[in-house]
LOGUVO-417534 format. One record per atom (N, C-alpha, C, O, CB): residue in one letter; atom name; z, x, y. Coordinates in Angstrom, 1 decimal. Atoms other than C-alpha are relative to their C-alpha. Glycine has a CB too. Layout:
 aa at     up   east  north
  A CA      Z      X      Y
...
% end
This chain:
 aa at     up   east  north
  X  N    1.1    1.0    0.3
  X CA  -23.2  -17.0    9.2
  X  C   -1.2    0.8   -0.4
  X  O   -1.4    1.9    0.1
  X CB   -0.2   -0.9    1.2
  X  N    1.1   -0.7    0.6
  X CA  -26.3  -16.0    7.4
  X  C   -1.3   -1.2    0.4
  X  O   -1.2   -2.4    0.4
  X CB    0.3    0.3   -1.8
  X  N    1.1    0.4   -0.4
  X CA  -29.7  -16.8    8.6
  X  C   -1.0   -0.6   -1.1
  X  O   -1.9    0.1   -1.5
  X CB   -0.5    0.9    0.6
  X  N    0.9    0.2    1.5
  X CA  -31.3  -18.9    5.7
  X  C   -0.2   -1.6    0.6
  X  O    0.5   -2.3    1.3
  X CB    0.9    0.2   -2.0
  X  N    0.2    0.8    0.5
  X CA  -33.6  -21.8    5.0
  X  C    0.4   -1.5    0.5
  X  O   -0.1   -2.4    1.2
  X CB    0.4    0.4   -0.9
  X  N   -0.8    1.3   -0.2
  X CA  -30.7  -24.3    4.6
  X  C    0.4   -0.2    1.0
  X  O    1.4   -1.0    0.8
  X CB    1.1   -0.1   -0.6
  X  N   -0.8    0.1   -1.3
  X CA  -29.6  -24.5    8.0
  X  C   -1.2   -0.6    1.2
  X  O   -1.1   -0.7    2.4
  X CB    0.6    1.9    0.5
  X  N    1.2    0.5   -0.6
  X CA  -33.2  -26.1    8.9
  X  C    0.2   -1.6    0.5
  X  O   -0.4   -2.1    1.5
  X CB   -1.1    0.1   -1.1
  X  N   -0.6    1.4    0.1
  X CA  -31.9  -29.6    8.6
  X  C    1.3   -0.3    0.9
  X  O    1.8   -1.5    1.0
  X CB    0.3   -0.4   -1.6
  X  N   -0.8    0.6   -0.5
  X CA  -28.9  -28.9   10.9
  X  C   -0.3   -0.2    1.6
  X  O   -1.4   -0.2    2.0
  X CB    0.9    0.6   -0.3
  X  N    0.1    0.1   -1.5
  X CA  -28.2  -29.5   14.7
  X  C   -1.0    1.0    0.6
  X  O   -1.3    2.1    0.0
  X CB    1.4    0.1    0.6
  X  N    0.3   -1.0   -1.0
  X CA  -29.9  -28.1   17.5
  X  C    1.0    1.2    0.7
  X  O    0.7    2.3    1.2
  X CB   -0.5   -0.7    1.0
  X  N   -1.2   -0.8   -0.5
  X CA  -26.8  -26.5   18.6
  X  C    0.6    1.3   -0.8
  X  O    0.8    2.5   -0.5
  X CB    1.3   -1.0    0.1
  X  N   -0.3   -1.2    0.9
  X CA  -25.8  -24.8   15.3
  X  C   -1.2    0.8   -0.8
  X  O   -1.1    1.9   -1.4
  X CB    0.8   -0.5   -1.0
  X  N    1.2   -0.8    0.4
  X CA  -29.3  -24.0   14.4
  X  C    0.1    1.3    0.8
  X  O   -0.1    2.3    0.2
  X CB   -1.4   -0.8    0.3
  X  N    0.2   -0.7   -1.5
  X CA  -29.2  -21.9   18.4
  X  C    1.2    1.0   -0.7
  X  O    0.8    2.2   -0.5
  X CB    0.4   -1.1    1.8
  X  N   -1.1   -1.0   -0.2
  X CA  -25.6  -20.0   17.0
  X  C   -0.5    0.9   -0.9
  X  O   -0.7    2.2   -0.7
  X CB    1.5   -0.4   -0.2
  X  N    0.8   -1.2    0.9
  X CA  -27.3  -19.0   13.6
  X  C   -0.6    0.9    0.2
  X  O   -0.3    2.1    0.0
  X CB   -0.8   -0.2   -0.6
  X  N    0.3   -1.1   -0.6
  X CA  -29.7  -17.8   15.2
  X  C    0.1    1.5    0.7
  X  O   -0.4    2.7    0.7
  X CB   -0.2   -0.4    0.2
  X  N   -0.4   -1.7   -1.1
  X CA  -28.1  -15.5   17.8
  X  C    0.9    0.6   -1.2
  X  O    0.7    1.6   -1.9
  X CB    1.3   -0.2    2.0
  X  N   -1.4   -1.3    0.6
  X CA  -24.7  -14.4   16.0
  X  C    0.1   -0.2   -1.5
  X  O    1.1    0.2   -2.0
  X CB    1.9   -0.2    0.6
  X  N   -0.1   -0.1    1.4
  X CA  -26.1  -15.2   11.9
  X  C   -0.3    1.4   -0.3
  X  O   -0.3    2.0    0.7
  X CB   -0.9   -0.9   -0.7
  X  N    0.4   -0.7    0.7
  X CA  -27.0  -12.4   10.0
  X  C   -0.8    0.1   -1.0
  X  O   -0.3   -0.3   -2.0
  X CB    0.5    0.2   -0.2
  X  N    1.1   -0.2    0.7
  X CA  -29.8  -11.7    8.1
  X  C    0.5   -0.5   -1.3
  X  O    1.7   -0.5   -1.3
  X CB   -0.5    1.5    0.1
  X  N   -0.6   -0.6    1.0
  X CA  -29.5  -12.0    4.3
  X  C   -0.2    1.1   -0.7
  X  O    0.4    1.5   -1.7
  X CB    0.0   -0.4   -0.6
  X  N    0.1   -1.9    0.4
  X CA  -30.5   -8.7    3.8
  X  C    1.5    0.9    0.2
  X  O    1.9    1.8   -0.6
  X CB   -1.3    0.8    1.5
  X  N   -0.6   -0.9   -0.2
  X CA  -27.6   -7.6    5.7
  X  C    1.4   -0.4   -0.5
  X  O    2.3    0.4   -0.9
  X CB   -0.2    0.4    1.3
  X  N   -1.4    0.4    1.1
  X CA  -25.0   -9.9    4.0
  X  C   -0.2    0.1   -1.3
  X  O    0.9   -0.1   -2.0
  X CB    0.5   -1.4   -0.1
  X  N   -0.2   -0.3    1.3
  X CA  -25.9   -9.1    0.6
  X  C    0.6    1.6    0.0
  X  O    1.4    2.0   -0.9
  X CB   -1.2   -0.2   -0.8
  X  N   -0.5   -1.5    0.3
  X CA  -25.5   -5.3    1.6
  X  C    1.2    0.3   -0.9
  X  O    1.2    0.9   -1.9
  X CB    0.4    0.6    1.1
  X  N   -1.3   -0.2    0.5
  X CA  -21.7   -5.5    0.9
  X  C    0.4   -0.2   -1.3
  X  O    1.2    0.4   -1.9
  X CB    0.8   -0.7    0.5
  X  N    0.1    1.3    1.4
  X CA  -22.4   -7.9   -2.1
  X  C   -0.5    1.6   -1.1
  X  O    0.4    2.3   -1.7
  X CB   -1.9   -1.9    0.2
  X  N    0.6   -0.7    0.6
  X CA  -24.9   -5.3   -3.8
  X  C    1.2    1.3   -0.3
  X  O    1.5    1.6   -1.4
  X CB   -1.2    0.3    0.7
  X  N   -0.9   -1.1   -0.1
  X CA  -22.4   -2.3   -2.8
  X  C    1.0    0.1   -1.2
  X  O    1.0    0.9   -2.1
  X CB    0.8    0.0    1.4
  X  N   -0.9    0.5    0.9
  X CA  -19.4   -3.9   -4.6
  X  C   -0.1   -0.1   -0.9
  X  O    0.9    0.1   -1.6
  X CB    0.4   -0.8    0.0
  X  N    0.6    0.2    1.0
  X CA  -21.6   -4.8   -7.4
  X  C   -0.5    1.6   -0.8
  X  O   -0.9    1.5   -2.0
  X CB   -1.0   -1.0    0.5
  X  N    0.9   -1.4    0.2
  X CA  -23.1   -1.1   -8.0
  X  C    0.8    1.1   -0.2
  X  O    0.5    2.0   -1.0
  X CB   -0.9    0.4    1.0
  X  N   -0.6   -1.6   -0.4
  X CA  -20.5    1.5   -6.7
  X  C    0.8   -0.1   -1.3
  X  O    1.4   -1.1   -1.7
  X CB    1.0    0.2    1.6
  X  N   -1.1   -0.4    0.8
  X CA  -18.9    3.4   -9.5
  X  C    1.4    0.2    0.3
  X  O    2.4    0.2   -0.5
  X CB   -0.3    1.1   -0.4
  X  N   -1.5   -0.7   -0.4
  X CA  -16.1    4.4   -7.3
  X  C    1.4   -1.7    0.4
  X  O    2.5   -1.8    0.9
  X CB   -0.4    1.4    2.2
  X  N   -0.4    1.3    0.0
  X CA  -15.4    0.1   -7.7
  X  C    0.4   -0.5   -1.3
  X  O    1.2   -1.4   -1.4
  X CB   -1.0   -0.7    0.5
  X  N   -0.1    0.7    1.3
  X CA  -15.6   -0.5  -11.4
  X  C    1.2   -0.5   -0.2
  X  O    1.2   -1.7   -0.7
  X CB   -0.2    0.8   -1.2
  X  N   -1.1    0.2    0.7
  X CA  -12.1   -0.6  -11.9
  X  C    1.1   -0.4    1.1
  X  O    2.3   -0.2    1.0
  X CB    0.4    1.2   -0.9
  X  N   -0.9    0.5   -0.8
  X CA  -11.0   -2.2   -8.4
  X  C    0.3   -1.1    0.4
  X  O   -0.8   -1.4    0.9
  X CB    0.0    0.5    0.8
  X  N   -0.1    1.2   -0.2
  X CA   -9.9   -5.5   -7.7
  X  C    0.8   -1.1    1.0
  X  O    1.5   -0.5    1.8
  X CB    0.1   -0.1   -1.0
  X  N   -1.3    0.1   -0.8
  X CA   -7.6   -7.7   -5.7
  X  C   -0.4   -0.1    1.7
  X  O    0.5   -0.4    2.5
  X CB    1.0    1.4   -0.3
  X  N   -0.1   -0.7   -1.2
  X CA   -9.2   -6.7   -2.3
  X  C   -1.0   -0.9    0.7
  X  O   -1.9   -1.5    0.0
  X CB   -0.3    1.7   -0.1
  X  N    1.1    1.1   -0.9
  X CA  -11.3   -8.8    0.4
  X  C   -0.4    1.3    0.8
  X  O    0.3    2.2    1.3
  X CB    0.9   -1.7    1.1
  X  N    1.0   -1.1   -0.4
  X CA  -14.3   -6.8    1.6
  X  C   -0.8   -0.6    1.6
  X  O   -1.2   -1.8    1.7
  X CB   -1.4    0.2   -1.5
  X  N    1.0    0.2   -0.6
  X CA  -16.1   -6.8    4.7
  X  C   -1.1    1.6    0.6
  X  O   -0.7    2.7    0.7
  X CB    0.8   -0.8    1.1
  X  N    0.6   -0.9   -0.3
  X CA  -19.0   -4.6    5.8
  X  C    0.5    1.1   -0.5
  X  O    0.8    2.0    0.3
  X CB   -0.2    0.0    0.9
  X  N   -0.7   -1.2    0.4
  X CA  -17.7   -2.3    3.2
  X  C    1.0    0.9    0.1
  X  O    1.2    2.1   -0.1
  X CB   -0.4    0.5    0.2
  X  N   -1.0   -1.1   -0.4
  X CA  -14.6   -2.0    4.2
  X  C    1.3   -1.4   -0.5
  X  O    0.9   -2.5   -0.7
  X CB    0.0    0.8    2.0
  X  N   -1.1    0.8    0.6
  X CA  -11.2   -3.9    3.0
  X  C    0.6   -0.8    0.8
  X  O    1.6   -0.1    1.2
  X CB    1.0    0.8   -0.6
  X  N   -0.8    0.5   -1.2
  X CA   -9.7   -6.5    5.6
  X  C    0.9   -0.8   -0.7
  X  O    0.6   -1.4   -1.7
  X CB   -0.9   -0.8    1.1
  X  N   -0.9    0.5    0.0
  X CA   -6.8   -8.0    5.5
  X  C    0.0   -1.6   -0.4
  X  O   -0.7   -2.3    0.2
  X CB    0.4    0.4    1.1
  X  N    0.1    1.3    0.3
  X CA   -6.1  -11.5    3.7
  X  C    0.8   -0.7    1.1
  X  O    1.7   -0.1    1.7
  X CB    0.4   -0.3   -1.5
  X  N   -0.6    1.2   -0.9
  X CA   -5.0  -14.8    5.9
  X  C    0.4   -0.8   -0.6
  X  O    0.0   -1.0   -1.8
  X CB   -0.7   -0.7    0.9
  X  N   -0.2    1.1    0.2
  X CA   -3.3  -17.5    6.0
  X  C    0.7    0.0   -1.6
  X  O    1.5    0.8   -1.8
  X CB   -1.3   -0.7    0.4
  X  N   -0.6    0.6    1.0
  X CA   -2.3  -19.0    2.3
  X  C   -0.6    1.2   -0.8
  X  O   -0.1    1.7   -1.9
  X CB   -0.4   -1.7   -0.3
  X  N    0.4   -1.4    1.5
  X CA   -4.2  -16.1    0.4
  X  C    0.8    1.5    0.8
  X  O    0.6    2.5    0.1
  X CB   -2.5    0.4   -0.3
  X  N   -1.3   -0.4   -0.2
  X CA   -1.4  -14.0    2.4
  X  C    1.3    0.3   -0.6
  X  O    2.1    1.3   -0.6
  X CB    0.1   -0.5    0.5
  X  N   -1.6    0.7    0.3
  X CA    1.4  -15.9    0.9
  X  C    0.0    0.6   -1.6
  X  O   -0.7    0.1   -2.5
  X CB    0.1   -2.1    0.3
  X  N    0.0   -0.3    1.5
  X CA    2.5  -13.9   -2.4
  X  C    0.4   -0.8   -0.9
  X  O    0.1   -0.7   -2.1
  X CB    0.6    1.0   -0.2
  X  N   -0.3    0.5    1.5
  X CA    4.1  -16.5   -4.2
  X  C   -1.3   -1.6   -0.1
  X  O   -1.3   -2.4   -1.0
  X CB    2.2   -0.6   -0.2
  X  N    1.3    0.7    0.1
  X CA    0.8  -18.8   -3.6
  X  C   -1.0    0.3   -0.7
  X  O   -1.8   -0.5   -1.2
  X CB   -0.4   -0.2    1.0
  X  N    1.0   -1.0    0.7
  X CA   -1.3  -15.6   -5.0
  X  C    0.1   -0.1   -1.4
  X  O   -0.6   -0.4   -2.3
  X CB    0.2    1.7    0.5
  X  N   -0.6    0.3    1.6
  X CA    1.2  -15.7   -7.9
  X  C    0.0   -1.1   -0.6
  X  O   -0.1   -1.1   -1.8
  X CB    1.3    0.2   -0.1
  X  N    0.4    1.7    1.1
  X CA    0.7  -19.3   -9.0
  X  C   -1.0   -0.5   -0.4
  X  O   -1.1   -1.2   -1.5
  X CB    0.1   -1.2    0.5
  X  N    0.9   -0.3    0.5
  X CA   -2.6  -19.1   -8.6
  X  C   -0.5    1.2   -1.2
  X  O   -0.7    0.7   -2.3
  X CB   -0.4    0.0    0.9
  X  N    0.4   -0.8    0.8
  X CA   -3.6  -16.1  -10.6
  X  C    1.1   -0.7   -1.3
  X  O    0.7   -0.2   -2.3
  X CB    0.1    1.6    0.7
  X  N   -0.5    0.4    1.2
  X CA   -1.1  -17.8  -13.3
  X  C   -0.8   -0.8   -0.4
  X  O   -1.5   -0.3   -1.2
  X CB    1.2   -0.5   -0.1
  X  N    0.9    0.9    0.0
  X CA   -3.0  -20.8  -13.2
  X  C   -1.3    0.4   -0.6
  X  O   -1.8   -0.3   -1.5
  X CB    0.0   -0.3    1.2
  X  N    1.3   -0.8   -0.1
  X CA   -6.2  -18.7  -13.2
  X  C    0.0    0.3   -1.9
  X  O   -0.7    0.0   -2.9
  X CB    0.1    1.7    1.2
  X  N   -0.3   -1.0    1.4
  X CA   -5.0  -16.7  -16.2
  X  C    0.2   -0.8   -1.1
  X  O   -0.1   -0.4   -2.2
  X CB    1.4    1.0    0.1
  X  N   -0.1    1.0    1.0
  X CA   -4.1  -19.6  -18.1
  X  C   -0.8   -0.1   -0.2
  X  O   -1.2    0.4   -1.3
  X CB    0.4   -0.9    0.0
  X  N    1.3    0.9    0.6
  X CA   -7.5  -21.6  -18.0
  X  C   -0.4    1.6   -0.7
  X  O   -0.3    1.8   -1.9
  X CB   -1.4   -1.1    1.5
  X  N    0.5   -0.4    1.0
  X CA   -9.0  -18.6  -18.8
  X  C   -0.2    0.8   -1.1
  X  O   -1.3    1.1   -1.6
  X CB   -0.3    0.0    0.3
  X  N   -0.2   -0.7    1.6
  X CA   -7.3  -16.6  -21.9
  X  C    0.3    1.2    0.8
  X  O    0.5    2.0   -0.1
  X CB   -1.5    0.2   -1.3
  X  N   -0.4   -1.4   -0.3
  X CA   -6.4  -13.5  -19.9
  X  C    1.8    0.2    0.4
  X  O    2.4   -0.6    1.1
  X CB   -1.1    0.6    1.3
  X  N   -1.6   -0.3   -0.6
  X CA   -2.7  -11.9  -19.5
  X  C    0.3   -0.2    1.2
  X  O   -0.3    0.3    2.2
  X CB    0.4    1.3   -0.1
  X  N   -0.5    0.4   -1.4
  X CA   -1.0  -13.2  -16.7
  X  C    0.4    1.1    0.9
  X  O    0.2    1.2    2.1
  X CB    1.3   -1.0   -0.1
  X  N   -0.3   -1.6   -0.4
  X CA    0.5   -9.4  -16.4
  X  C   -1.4    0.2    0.6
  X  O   -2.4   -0.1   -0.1
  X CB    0.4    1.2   -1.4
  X  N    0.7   -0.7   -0.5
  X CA   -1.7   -8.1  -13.9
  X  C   -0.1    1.6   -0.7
  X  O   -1.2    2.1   -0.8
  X CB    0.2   -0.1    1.2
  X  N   -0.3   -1.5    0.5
  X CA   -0.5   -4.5  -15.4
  X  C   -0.6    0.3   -1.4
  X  O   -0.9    1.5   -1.7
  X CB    1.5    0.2   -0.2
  X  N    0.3    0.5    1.4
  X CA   -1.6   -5.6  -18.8
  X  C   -2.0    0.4    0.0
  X  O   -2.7    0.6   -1.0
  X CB    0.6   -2.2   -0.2
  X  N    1.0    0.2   -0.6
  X CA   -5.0   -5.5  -17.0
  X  C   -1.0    1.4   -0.1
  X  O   -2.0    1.7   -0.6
  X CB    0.3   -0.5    1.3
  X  N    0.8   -1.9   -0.8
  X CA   -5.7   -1.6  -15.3
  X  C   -0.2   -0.5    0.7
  X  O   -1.1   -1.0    0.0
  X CB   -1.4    1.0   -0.4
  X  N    0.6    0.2   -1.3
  X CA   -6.6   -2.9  -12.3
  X  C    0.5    0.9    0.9
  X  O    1.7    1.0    0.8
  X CB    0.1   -1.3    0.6
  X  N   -0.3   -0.3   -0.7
  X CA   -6.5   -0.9   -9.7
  X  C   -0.4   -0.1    1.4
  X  O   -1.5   -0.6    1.3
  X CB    0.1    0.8   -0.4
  X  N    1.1    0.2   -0.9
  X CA   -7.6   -1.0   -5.9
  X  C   -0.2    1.7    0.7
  X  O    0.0    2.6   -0.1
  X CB    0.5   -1.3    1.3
  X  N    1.0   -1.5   -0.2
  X CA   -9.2    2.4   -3.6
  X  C    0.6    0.9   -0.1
  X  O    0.2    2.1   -0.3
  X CB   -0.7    0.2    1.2
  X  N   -0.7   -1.5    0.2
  X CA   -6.2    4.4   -3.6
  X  C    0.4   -0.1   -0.9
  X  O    1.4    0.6   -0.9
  X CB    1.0    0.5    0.8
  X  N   -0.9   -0.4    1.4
  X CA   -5.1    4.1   -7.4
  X  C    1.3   -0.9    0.0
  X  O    2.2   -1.0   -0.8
  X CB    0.5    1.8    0.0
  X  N   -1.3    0.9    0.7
  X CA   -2.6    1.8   -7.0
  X  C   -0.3   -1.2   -0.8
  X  O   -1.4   -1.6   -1.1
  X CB    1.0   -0.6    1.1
  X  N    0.2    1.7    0.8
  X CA   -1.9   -1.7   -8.9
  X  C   -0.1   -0.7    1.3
  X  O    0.5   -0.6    2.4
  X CB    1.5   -0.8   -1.1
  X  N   -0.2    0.7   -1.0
  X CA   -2.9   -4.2   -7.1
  X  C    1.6   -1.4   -0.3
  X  O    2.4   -1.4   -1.2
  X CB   -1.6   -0.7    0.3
  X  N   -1.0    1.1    0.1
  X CA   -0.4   -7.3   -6.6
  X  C    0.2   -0.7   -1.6
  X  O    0.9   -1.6   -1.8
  X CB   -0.6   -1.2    1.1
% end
């Protein structure tokens, strides 16, 4: 949770959690900016980030042939090859991603 603004208008209860266990937005864009900037990123993709570091997908974005229908789907609306390979993508150690 991030400590902003919008969260002025909610409960007293969830206003109290922001508070203690939100985070700044200073310190949630960090990751944002990082991702956005680092050269050693240009060409990585595929990958769910936290505090600069890669965690593990859940649940339905898990599930590969759910990843795969989507990204077809994806690739359709918007003009790009459905081949991920077709792409370059790679993620931090040089491989393809999915």
């Amino acid at each position: 949770m991030v400590q902003t603004p919008y969260h002025d208008g909610a409960g007293k209860v969830l206003r109290l959690l922001i508070r203690l266990l939100g985070t700044s937005p200073q310190n949630a864009a960090e990751t944002y900016t990082w991702l956005a900037t680092s050269p050693d990123l240009a060409r990585v993709s595929g990958n769910l980030y936290s505090a600069r570091k890669v965690v593990p997908f859940k649940g339905q974005a898990a599930d590969d042939e759910v990843v795969r229908r989507i990204w077809a789907e994806s690739a359709r609306l918007v003009g790009v090859p459905e081949d991920i390979e077709e792409l370059g993508v790679t993620d931090l150690e040089g491989e393809r991603t999915r």
